[in-house]
C-alpha positions as CSV (number, residue, x, y, z in Angstrom):
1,X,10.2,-19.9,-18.9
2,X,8.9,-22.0,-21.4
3,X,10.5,-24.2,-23.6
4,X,11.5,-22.5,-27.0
5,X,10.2,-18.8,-25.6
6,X,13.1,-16.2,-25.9
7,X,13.4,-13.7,-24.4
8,X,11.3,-10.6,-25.2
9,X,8.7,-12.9,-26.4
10,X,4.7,-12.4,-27.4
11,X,2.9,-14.7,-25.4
12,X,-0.9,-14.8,-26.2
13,X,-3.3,-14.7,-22.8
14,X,-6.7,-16.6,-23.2
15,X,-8.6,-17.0,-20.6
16,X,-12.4,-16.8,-19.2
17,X,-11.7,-14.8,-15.5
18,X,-9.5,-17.2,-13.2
19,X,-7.1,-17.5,-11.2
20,X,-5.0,-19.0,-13.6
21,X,-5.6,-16.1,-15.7
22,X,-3.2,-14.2,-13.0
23,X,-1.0,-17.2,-12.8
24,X,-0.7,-17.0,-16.7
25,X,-0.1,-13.2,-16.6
26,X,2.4,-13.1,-14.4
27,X,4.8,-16.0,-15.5
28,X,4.8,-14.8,-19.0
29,X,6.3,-11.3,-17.1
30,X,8.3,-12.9,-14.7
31,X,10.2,-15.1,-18.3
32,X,10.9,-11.9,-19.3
33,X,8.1,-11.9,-22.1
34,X,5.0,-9.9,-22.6
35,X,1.2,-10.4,-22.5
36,X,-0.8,-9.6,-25.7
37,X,-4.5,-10.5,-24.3
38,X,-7.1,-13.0,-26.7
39,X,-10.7,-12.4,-25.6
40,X,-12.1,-15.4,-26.0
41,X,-15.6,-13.5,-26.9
42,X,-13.9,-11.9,-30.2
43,X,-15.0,-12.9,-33.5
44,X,-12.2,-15.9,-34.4
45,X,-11.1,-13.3,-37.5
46,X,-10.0,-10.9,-35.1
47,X,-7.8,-12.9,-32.6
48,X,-6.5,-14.2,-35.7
49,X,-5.1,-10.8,-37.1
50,X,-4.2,-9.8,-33.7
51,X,-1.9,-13.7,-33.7
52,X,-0.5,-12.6,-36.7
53,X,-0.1,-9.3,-36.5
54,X,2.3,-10.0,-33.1
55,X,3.5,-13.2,-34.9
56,X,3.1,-15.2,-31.6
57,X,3.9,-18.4,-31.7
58,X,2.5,-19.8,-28.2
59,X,-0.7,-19.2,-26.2
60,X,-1.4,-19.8,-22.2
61,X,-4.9,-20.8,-21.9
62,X,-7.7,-23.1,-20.1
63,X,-8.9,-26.1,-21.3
64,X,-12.2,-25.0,-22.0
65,X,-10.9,-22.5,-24.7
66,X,-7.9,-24.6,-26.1
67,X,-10.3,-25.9,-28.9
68,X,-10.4,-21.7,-30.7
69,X,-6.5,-22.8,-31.3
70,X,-6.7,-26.3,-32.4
71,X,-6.2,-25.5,-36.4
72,X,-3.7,-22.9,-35.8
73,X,-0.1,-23.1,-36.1
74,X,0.6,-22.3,-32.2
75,X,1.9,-23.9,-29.0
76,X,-1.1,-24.3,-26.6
77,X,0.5,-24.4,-22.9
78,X,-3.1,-25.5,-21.2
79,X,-2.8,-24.8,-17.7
80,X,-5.6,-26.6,-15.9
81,X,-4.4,-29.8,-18.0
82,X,-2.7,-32.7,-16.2
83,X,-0.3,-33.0,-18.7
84,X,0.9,-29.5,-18.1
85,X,1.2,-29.7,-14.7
86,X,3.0,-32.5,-14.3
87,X,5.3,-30.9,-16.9
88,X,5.1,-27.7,-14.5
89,X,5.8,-29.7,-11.5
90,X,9.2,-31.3,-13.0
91,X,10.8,-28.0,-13.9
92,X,13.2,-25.9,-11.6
93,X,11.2,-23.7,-9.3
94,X,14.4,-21.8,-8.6
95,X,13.9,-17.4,-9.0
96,X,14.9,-16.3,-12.8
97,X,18.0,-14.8,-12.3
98,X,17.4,-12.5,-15.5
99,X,15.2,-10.3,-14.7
100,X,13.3,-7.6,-17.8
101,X,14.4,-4.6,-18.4
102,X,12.3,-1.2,-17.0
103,X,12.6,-0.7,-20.9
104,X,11.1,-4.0,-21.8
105,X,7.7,-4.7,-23.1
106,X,5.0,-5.4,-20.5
107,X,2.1,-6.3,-22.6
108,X,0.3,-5.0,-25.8
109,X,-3.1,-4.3,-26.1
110,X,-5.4,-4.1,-29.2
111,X,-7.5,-0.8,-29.7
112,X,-9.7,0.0,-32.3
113,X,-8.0,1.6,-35.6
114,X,-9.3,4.0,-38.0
115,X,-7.9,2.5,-40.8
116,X,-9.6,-0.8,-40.6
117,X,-7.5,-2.7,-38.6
118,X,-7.0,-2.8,-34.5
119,X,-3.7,-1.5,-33.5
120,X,-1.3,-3.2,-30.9
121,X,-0.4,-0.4,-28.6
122,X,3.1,-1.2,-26.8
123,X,3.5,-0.5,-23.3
124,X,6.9,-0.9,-21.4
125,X,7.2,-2.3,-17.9
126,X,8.6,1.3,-16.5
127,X,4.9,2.8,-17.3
128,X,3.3,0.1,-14.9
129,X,5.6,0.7,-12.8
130,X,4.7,4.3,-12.2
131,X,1.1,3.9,-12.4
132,X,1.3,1.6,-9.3
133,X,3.2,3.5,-7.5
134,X,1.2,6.8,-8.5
135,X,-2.0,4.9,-7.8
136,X,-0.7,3.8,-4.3
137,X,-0.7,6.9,-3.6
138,X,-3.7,8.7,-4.7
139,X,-5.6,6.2,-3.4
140,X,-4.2,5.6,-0.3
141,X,-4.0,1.9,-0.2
142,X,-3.5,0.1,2.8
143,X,-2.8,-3.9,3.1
144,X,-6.1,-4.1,4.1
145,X,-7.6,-3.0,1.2
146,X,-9.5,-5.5,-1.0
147,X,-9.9,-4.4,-4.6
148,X,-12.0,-5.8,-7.2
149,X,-10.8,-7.2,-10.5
150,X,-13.6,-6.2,-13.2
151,X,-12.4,-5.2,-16.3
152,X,-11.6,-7.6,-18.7
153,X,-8.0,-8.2,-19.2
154,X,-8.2,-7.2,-22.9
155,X,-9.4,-3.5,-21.5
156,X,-6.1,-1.5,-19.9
157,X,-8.6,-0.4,-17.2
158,X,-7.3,-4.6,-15.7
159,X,-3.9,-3.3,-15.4
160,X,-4.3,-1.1,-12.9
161,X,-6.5,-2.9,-10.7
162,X,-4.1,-6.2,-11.0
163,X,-1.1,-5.1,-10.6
164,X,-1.8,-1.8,-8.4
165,X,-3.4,-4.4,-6.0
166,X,-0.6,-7.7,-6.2
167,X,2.7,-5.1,-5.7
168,X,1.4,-3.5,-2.9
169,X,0.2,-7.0,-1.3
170,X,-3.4,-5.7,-1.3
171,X,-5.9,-8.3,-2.1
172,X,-7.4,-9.4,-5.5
173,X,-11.1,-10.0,-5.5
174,X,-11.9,-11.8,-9.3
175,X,-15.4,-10.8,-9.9
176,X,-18.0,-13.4,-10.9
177,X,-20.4,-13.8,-13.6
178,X,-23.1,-14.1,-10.7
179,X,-22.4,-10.8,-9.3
180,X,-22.9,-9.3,-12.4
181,X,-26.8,-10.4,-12.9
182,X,-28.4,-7.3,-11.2
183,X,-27.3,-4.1,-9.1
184,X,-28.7,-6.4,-5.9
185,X,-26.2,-9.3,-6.9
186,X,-23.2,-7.2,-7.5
187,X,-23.7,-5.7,-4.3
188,X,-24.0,-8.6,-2.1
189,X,-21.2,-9.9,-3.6
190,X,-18.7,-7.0,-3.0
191,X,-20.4,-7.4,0.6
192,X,-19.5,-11.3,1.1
193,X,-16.1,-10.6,0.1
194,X,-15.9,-7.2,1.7
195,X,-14.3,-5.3,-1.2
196,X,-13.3,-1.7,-0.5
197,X,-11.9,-0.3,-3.8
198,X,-13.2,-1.0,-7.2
199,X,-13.2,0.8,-10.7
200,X,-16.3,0.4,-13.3
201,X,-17.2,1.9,-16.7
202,X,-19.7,4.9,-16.5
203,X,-22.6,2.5,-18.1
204,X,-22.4,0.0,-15.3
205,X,-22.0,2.8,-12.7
206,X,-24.9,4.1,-13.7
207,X,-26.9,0.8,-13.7
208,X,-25.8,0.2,-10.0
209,X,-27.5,4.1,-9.5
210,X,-30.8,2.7,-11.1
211,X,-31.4,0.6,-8.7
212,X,-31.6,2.8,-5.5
213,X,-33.1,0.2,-3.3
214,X,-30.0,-2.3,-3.1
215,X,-28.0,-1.3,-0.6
216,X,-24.4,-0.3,-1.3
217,X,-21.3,-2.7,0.2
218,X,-21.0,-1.0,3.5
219,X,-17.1,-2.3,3.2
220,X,-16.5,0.3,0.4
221,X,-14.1,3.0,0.5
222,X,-13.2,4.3,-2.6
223,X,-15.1,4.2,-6.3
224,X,-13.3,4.8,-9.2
225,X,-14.8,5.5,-12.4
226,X,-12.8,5.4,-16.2
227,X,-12.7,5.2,-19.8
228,X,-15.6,8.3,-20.0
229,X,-17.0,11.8,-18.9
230,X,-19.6,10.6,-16.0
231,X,-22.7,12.8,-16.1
232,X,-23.0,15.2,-13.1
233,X,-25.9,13.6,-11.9
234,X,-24.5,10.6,-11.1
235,X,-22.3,12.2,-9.2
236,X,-24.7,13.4,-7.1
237,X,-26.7,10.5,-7.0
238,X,-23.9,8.7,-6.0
239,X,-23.2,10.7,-2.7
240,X,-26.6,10.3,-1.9
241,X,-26.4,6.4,-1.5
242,X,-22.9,6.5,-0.1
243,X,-21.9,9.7,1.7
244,X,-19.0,8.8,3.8
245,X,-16.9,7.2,-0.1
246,X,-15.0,8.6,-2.1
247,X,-14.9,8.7,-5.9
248,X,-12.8,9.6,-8.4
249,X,-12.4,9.6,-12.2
250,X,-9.5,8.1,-13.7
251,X,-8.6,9.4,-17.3
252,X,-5.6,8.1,-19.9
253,X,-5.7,6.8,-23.2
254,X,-4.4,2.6,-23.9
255,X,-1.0,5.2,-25.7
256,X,-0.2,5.7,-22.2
257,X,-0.1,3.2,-19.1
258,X,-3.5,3.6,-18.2
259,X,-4.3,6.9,-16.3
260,X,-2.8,10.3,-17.2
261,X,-4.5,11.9,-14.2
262,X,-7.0,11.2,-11.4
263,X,-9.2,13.4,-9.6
264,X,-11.9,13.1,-6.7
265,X,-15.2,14.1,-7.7
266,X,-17.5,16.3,-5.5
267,X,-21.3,16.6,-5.4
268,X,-20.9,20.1,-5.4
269,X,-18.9,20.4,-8.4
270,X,-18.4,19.9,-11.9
271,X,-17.0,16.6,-13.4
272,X,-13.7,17.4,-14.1
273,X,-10.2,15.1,-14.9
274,X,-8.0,16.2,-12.5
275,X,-3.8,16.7,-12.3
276,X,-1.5,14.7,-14.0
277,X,0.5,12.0,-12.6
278,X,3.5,11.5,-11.0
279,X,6.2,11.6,-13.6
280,X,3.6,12.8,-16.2
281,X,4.1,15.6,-18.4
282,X,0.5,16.8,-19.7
283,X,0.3,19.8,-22.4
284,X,-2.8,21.7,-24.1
285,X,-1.9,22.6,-27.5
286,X,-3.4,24.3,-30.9
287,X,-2.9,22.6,-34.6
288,X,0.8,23.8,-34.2
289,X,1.6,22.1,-31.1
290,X,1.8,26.0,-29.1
291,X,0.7,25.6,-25.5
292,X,-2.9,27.4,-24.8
293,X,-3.6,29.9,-21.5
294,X,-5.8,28.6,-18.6
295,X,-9.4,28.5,-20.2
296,X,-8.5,27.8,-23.5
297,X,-9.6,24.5,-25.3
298,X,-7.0,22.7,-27.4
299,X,-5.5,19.0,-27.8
300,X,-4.4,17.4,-24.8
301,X,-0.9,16.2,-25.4
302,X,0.7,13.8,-23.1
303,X,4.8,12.9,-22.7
304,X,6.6,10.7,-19.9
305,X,7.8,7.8,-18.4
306,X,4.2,6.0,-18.5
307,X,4.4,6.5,-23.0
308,X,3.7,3.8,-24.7
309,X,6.5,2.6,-27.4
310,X,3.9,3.2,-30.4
311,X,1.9,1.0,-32.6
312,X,3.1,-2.6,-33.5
313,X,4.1,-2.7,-37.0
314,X,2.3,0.5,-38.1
315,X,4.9,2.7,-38.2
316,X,3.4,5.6,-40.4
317,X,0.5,5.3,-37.9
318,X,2.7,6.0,-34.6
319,X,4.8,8.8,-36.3
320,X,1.2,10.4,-36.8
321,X,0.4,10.1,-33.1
322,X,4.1,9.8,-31.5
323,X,5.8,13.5,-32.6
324,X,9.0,14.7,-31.3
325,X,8.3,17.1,-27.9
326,X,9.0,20.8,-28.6
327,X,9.3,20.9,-25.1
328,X,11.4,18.2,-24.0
329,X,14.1,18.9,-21.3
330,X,16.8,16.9,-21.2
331,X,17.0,15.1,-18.1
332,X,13.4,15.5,-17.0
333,X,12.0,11.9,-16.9
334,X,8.0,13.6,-17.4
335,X,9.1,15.9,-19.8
336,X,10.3,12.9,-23.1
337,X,11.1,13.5,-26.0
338,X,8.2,12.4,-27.6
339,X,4.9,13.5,-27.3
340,X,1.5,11.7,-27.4
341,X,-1.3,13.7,-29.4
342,X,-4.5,12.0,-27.8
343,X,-7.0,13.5,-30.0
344,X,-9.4,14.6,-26.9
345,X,-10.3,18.3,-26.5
346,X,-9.5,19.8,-22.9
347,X,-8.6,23.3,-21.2
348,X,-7.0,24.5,-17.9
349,X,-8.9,25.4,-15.2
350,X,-8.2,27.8,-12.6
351,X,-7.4,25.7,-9.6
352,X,-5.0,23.6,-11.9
353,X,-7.5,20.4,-12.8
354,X,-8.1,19.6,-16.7
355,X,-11.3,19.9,-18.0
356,X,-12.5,17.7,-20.8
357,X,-14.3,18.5,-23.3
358,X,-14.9,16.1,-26.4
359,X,-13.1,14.5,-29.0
360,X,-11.5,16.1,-32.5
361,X,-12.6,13.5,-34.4
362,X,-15.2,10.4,-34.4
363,X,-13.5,8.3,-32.0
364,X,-16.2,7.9,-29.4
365,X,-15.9,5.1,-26.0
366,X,-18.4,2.8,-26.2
367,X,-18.7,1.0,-22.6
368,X,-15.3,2.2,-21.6
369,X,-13.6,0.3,-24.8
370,X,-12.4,3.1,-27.8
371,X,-14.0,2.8,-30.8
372,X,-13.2,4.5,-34.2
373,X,-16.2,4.8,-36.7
374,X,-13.6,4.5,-39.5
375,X,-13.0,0.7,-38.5
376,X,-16.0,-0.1,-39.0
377,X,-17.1,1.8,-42.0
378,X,-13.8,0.5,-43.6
379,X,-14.9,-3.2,-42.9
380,X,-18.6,-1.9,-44.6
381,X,-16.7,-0.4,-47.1
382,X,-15.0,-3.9,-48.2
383,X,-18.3,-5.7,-48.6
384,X,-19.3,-6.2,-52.0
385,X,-23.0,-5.6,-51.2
386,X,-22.8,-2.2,-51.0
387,X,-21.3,1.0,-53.3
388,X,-21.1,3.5,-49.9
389,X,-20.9,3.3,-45.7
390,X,-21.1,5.9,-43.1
391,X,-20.7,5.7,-39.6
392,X,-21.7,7.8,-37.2
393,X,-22.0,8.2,-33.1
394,X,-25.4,9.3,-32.5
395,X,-25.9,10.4,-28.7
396,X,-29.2,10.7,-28.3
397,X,-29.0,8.3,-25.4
398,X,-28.2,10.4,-22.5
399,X,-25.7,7.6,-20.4
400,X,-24.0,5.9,-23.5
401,X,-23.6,6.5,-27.2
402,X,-24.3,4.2,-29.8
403,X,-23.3,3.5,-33.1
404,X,-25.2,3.7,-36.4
405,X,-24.2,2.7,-39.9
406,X,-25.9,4.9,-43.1
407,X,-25.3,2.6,-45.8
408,X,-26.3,2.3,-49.6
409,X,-26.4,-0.7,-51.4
410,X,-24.3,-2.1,-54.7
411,X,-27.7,-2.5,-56.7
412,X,-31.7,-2.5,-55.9
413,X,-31.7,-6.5,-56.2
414,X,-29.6,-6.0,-53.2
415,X,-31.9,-3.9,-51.0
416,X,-34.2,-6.7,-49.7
417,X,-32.1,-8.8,-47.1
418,X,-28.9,-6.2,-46.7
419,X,-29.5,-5.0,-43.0
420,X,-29.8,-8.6,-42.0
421,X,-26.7,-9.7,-44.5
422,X,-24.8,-6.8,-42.9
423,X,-24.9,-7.4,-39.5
424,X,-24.4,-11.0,-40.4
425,X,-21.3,-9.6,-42.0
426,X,-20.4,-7.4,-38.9
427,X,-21.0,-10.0,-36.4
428,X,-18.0,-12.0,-37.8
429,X,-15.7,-9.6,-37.8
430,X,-16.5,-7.3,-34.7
431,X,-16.3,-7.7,-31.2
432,X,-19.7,-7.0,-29.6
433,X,-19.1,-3.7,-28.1
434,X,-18.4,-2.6,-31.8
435,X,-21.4,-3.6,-33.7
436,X,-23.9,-0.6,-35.1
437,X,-26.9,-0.5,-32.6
438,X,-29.0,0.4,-36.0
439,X,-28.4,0.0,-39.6
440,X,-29.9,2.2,-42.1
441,X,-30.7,1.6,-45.8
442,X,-30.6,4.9,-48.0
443,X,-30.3,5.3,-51.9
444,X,-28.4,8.5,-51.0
445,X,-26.3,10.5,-48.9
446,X,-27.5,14.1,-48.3
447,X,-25.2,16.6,-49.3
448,X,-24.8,20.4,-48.4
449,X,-23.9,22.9,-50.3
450,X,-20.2,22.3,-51.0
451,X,-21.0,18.6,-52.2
452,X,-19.6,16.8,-49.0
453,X,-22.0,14.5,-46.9
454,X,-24.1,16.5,-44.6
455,X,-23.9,14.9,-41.5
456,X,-26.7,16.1,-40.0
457,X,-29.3,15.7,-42.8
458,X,-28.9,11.8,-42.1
459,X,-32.6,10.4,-40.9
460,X,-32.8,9.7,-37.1
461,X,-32.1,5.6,-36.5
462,X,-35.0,3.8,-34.2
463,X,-32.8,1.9,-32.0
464,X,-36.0,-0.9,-32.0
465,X,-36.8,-4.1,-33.1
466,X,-38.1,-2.9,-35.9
467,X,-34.8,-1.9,-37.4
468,X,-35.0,-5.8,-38.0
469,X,-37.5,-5.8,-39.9
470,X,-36.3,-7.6,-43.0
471,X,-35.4,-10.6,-40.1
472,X,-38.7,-12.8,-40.4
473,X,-40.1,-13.6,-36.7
474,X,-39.8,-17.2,-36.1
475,X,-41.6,-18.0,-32.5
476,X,-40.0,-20.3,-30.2
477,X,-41.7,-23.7,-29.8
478,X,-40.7,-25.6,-26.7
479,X,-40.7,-24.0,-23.1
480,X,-36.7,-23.6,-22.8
481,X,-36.9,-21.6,-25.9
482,X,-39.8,-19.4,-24.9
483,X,-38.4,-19.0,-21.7
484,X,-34.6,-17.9,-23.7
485,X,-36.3,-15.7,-25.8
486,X,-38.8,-14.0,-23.3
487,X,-35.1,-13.7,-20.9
488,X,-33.7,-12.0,-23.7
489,X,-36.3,-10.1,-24.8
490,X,-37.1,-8.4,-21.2
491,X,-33.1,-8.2,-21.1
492,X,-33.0,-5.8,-24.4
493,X,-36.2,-4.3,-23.8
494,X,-38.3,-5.1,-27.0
495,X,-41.4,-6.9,-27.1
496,X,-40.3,-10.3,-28.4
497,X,-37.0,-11.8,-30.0
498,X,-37.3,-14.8,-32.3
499,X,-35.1,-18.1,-32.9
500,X,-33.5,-16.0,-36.3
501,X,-32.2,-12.6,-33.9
502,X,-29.4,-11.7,-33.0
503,X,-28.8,-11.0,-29.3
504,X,-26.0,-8.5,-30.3
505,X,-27.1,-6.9,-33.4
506,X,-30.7,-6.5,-31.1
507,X,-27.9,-4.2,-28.6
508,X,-27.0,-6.8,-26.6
509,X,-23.6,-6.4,-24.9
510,X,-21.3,-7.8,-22.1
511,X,-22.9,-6.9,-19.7
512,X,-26.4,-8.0,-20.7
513,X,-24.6,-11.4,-21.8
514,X,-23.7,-12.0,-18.3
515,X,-27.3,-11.2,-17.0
516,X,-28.7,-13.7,-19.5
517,X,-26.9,-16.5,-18.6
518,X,-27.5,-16.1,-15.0
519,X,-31.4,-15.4,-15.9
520,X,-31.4,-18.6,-18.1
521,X,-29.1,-20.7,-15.1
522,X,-31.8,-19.8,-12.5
523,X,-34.8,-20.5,-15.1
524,X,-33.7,-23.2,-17.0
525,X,-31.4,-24.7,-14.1
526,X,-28.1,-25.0,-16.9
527,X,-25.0,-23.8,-17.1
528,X,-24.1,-21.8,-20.6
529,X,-20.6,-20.8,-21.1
530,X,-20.5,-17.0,-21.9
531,X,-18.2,-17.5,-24.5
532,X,-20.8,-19.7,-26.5
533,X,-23.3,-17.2,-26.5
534,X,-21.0,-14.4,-28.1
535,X,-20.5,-17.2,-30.8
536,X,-24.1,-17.8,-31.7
537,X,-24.9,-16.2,-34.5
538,X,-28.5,-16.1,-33.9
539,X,-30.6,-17.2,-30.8
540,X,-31.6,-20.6,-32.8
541,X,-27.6,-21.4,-32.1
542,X,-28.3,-20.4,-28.3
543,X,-31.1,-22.7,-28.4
544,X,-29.1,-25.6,-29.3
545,X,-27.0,-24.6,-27.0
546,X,-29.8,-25.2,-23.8
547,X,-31.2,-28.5,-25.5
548,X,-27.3,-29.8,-25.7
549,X,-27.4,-28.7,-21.8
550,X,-30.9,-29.8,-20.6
551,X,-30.0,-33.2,-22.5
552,X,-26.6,-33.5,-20.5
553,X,-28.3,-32.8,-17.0
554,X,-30.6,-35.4,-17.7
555,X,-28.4,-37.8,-18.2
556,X,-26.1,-37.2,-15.6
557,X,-29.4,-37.4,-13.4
558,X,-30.2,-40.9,-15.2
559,X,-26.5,-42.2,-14.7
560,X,-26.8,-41.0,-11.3
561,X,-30.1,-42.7,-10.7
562,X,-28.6,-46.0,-12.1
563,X,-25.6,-46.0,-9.4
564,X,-28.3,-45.7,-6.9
565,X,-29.8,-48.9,-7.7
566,X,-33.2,-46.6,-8.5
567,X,-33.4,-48.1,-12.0
């Protein structure tokens, strides 16, 4: 336990994926605290808010990343530093006697919020504890099982494939950014370290179907795929390249510990989210919370032992969401007396599986993470260039939806530069994932009859390069800038990106960040930390980026050349 850390603690997690990552997860559980993940990628503004927000006062982290701290007013335990371990190495290494509460906090997560602001969902060890157990089960684990580790820690999807793998002694395979530069890479990779089980977002799952020449891992068992509806043909595709697997669908909201239900998907049948979980009370409901016969769509509700405790410090907010259970049973650990109202849109089938069917409202998932169009048009909303902001989920794009901002600006004078001023403005405040793929300039919002904003009137976005129009083209110059921009250019698939882009605002995304910093390593022969290029604000910063490396590889070379004797 660290020094000054009581218990019951907020312990900020920052890492790039590591080892030490687990090592830092795990003693801040084992002290008796809990976890509140810091994606190092986020805008600085938002790990700030989500620092105060939990009022943390200490942050496990790597070296490499220490420096986003440095101004703050919080303890930095730095694990890969010398200093620390000796300091590590000279405590007692006898088992905590106090051990947390099933009741006691496990982690929080941050999820998008519709009011402006993420929201720290609270989740209590008990819930983990029943999804691993549940998990065990309906996937049929075996020690020999080796399960990958993709998800990003500050995505709930990590929980289960951590801790479902550790407390059943399977093992942990971190994945790498190599794997992660094509379909072919990804996997060789689960070959070479003979994975068996993994879970992906529908996005990535379908870019591994793309390519339908790689061969699949022959050491894979079992697929699992969360955080959206997969399309139908995907399924089918799927079975195609790997007849003898299995896959599933995992479904749950961050409000509960990960998964509500699971369900194996067949060729032959239609996508569907299958029975709840062990210890998992799951209810379909109208406006007045009155349950709905088979076939009928309404709310899904959700109640149990896997409930989160509610929203950190928004307590209007979770007595919205968190309502007491009509149907609670006193005694019955899945039926609690609160109830979860999730928002998404399902009905009963007849062989007892839950069919979804859409949201109620905006929220839409973009890459498995939950976003709410309200955050975003609230941050719009707050800028003093414009006088309105809409925004809106347009899914024209069959595999993945996309964002795109209407907006209208304060005054004309304004007009000229305010797509490229906004998604400045965006960029600072957003994680990637959340950043409009298109913003559109209008004088007016079309209205229908009754005076309210017809949605549907809005013009169509072109989700181009020539939404950037008003960002002047500025050609790279030397040959590790050409060969940047032409990387990230075939990468997004537009005809040319200049020194003055953005690589996000362009529709650049985790994913394609990790592609483009292998591309550049095997081009260019550098290393760029991924967490740099979700910093640079344009690809002129990402370009001083590869000079500041190609100027450090040559001199290593030169120094190494001296020791030689060769000069």
């Amino acid at each position: 336990r660290s020094e000054g850390a009581a218990k019951g603690s907020l312990i900020g997690l920052c890492f790039e994926r590591h080892i030490d990552m687990l090592v830092g997860m795990l003693g801040i559980l084992k002290a008796g605290c809990a976890y509140v993940p810091l994606d190092p990628t986020y805008p600085a503004s938002r790990r700030d808010y989500m620092m105060a927000d939990t009022g943390m006062s200490q942050v496990i982290t790597q070296s490499g990343l220490a420096g986003l701290f440095a101004d703050l007013d919080v303890t930095r335990i730095v694990l890969d530093d010398e200093t620390t371990a000796r300091r590590i190495a000279s405590l007692d290494m006898a088992r905590l006697d106090d051990k947390p509460s099933s009741d006691a906090l496990a982690y929080i997560i941050y999820t998008s919020g519709s009011t402006g602001q993420p929201k720290g969902v609270m989740v209590e060890h008990k819930g983990v504890v029943n999804l691993v157990l549940a998990l065990h089960e309906k996937y049929a684990l075996t020690a020999q099982d080796r399960i990958l580790q993709f998800a990003s820690v500050s995505f709930d999807m990590s929980v289960e494939e951590i801790f479902t793998s550790l407390c059943h002694g399977n093992t942990l395979v971190l994945r790498t950014d190599e794997c992660m530069a094509s379909a072919n890479a990804f996997w060789r990779y689960c070959e070479s370290m003979a994975v068996s089980v993994f879970n992906l977002p529908p996005v990535f799952f379908h870019e591994l179907l793309s390519d339908d020449v790689s061969p699949v891992a022959s050491s894979l068992r079992l697929v699992s795929v969360g955080g959206d509806k997969l399309p139908e043909q995907d399924i089918v595709s799927w079975y195609q390249r790997a007849p003898d697997s299995i896959l599933m669908t995992a479904y749950g909201p961050t409000e509960y510990s990960v998964n509500i239900s699971v369900a194996q998907l067949k060729a032959e049948a239609s996508f569907q989210i299958g029975k709840p979980l062990a210890n998992t009370a799951v209810y379909v409901l109208d406006e007045q919370l009155n349950t709905l016969p088979t076939g009928a769509v309404g709310e899904l509700c959700v109640s149990g032992v896997g409930l989160a405790r509610g929203y950190l410090n928004k307590p209007e907010q979770t007595a919205q969401q968190f309502v007491p259970n009509p149907y609670y049973e006193q005694g019955a650990v899945q039926h609690g007396a609160v109830l979860y109202r999730t928002g998404d849109l399902v009905r009963w089938l007849d062989n007892g599986n839950l069919d979804y069917v859409g949201r109620q409202d905006q929220q839409v998932k973009i890459r498995g993470f939950r976003v709410e169009p309200g955050e975003i048009e609230s941050l719009l909303n707050q800028s003093p260039l414009l006088s309105a902001a809409l925004v809106v989920v347009n899914k024209a794009q069959r595999h993945e939806a996309k964002l795109v901002a209407y907006v209208i600006a304060a005054s004309a004078e304004l007009e000229a530069d305010l797509v490229t001023e906004l998604q400045q403005y965006l960029a600072e405040r957003l994680p990637s994932y959340m950043l409009p793929s298109a913003i559109v300039s209008m004088t007016e919002f079309p209205l229908n009859s009754n005076g309210k904003i017809d949605r549907k009137a809005l013009p169509a976005p072109e989700f181009t390069m020539e939404r950037c129009d008003k960002v002047a083209y500025v050609a790279p110059q030397s040959p590790a800038h050409i060969t940047t921009c032409e990387i990230l250019a075939s990468l997004l698939g537009v005809d040319k990106v200049g020194l003055d882009d953005n690589f996000f605002v362009l529709g650049g995304h985790s994913i394609l960040a990790m592609k483009a910093i292998m591309a550049i390593k095997q081009a260019i022969g550098i290393d760029i930390n991924i967490v740099n290029l979700f910093e640079a604000q344009s690809v002129r910063e990402l370009c001083v980026l590869v000079d500041a490396e190609l100027l450090r590889k040559q001199l290593e070379e030169t120094e190494e050349f001296e020791e030689e004797g060769v000069f």
